[in-house]
C-alpha angles and dihedrals in degrees: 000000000000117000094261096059088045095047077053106048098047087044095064104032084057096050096046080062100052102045075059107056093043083061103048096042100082105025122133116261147164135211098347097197087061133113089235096045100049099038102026098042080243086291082295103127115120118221085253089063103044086055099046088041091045090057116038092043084060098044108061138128091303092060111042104025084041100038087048090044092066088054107212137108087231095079082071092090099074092065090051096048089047091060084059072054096056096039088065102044088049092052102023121033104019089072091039077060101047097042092054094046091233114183077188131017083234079068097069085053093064092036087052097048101025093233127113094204103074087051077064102054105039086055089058095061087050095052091043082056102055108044098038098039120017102023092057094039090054092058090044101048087047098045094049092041093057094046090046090061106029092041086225114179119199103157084110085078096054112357122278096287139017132217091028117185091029138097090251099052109152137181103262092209079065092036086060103049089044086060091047087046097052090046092058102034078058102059098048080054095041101043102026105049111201102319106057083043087064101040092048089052101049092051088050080048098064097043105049084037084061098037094041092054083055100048082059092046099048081042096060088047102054091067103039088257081283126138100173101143092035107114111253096236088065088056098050129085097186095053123133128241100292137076131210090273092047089251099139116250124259096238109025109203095250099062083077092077100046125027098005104084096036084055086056090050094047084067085070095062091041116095110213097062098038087036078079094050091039087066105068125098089248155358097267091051098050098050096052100054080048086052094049084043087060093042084066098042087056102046111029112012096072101041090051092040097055113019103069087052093052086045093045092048091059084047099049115358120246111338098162114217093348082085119094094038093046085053090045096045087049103042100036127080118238090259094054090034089064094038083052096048085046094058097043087057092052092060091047092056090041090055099042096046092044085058098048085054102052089045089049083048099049084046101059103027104045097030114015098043091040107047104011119034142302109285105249100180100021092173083064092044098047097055080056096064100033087055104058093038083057094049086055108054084046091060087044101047086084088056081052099047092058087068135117097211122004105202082046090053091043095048091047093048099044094050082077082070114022097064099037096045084052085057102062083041083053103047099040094051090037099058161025134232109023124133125226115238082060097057082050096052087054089045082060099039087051087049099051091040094057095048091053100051096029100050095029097239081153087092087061080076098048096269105128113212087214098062138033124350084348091064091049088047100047081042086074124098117238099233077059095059082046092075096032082055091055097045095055093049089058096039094049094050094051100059098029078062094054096037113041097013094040087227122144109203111222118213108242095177101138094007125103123240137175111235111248121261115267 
């Protein structure tokens, strides 16, 4: 990194925090030691903000350093699939939300079954989720990314590498911005609450959406628009399961039809993304800020997710997740360079610190508050839990730097949760009369299902993945298990209802019912 990128870099970075904290100095507030307060900006969020916060906190490192590094249009797919998402989380479950008066989603759960410990568990899920899969990936896609681009070099500190010799060896240069990035992520979280989270994410918003439109277009540039010498099957959306060196495809056209867009309304019961809509003063307020949200998703995020892979494949062949750093690093002058690093950075610490506050708000209000004690200083209580949950992803970004593909990892891994966690959404909206422990038996069931198909334990048993019914069933795309995983949760809680608990669910699609009291 040359002076100019580093002057840059801190300049930027310093003025998105201000403009921050100029807007969140004098704005109106209530009891600022409460849970709505701290975790719902006191219902103050303007539409402007929830869309800027929703997507920024969903376009991070992981999307477009580990979209890119696959290096084919077809990855696209993801961020159009996410505005259906968003669709149904604007007209479905924001005024499900509202209507109950829910501080968490985890909250409606409660309020549906009348039990306060599925809320628990399915909190925990949530919380297992963050801080094992997307709180590390985050550091680690941020951290690459910047040195992909800057060229910084900080083995000089602790040698060139750390952990040398083990399965979690990591650059240490990357190991030491993904601990800068998780300090500082923490104390927007810690020191913000909800409302300095969003602002400073719609102001990083503004600046990677433009930088990132000119990155494509200065990419595109830099070859002539001409991909002549990419494979056809990275230029095509409609291919089948196979790529030019007969490796199969991250998305296969015909997910699509089955787990895809589950996996895009999974995003409405998870907190970290409807914690931002849930904030406004209404539920006009709130969807239009979603709308504008999907706007976005629809016009910009795929164009500036795919296309620099694909260029950067015809520039240097397939790099994996370098790319887009090493295309930004390459088409982009040092002033930009370091406007551009600044406002990576920026995502990475939105996103950090979005999740930190979700998880700070799924711990006090769906376990504190309910099996401990009321929170009487939540900002404290909250830093407790930021910080652990900090010290953590730090000790995992070496787990995520030892992978192939990190949006592929994120997605697999997430797919334990996601399914299982819908179908307690599901089952719980859907219908009447279910009890919870059963909707909880079928959230495990999912869990344990996925985990055996997906990650072939099955061979644990003696059936090999390579011969027989293990081939067919390793043959099986994992967004396919997805919605395999859902179905059997369903399908599990509502039999073990009948069965064990003598229930019989009642179907209340198109009928109107009062929430049950909490």
């Amino acid at each position: 990194m040359d002076a100019l990128q580093v002057g840059i870099f801190f300049f930027i970075t310093a003025v998105i925090g201000f403009l921050t904290y100029l807007n969140c100095r004098n704005a109106p507030s209530g009891d600022r030691g409460s849970d709505h307060d701290y975790f719902l900006a006191n219902g103050g969020l303007s539409w402007y903000f929830v869309a800027g916060s929703i997507t920024l906190t969903n376009l991070s490192t992981d999307q477009l350093v580990g979209m890119n590094g696959n290096q084919m249009l077809l990855l696209a797919w993801w961020e159009l699939a996410a505005v259906v998402g968003l669709l149904i989380l604007a007209y479905v479950f924001i005024p499900i939300y509202y209507r109950n008066n829910c501080t968490t989603t985890t909250e409606l759960l409660q309020r549906k079954y009348d039990n306060k410990h599925i809320r628990a568990v399915i909190s925990v899920l949530f919380l297992l989720g963050n801080l094992f899969i997307f709180l590390p990936a985050i550091l680690y896609g941020g951290s690459l990314f910047l040195k992909s681009t800057t060229g910084a070099d900080f083995s000089g500190l602790l040698g060139e590498r750390l952990f040398v010799g083990t399965a979690v060896e990591v650059d240490s240069t990357i190991f030491v911005m993904a601990i800068t990035f998780a300090i500082v992520g923490a104390l927007y979280a810690i020191l913000g609450g909800l409302r300095a989270v969003a602002v400073s994410d719609t102001y990083s918003g503004v600046l990677i959406l433009s930088l990132a439109v000119l990155v494509v277009i200065l990419a595109l540039n830099a070859i002539g628009w001409d991909f002549s010498g990419v494979p056809a099957e990275r230029m095509n959306m409609f291919i089948g399961s196979k790529l030019e060196d007969g490796s199969e495809t991250p998305i296969p056209w015909h997910t699509l039809l089955t787990g895809m867009i589950f996996i895009q309304i999974f995003w409405s019961t998870n907190q970290t993304i409807t914690q931002r809509a849930m904030a406004s003063p209404s539920v006009e307020e709130a969807r239009k800020g979603i709308l504008a949200a999907a706007g976005i998703r629809l016009l910009i995020v795929p164009v500036i997710a795919v296309v620099p892979g694909v260029v950067a494949y015809k520039l240097y062949g397939d790099v994996g997740d370098a790319a887009y750093g090493m295309i930004v690093g390459d088409i982009l002058p040092p002033i930009l360079s370091g406007a551009f690093a600044a406002a990576i950075a920026a995502a990475v610490l939105t996103t950090f610190n979005s999740i930190l506050n979700a998880s700070a708000a799924l711990y006090v209000c769906d376990f504190h508050e309910s099996y401990i004690d009321e929170a009487r200083d939540v900002p404290k209580l909250s830093m407790y839990v930021s910080v652990a949950m900090t010290v953590l992803a730090i000790a995992l970004v070496p787990v995520f730097a030892s992978q192939e593909s990190i949006i592929n990892t994120v997605q697999q891994l997430y797919g334990l949760l996601s399914m299982p966690i819908l179908s307690a959404f599901i089952v719980g909206l859907a219908f009447r009369n279910v009890s919870a422990w059963a909707a909880i038996l079928g959230v495990v069931t999912g869990v344990v299902a996925y985990a055996v198909f997906s990650f072939k334990l099955y061979r644990y048993v003696g059936i090999s993945p390579s011969e027989g019914l293990g081939a067919s069933l390793a043959s099986v795309h994992y967004i396919h298990y997805m919605f395999v995983t859902l179905v059997v949760s369903i399908g599990t809680a509502l039999l073990t209802n009948l069965i064990i608990f003598g229930r019989n669910a009642e179907l209340t699609i198109g009928r109107s019912a009062p929430a049950a009291a909490q």
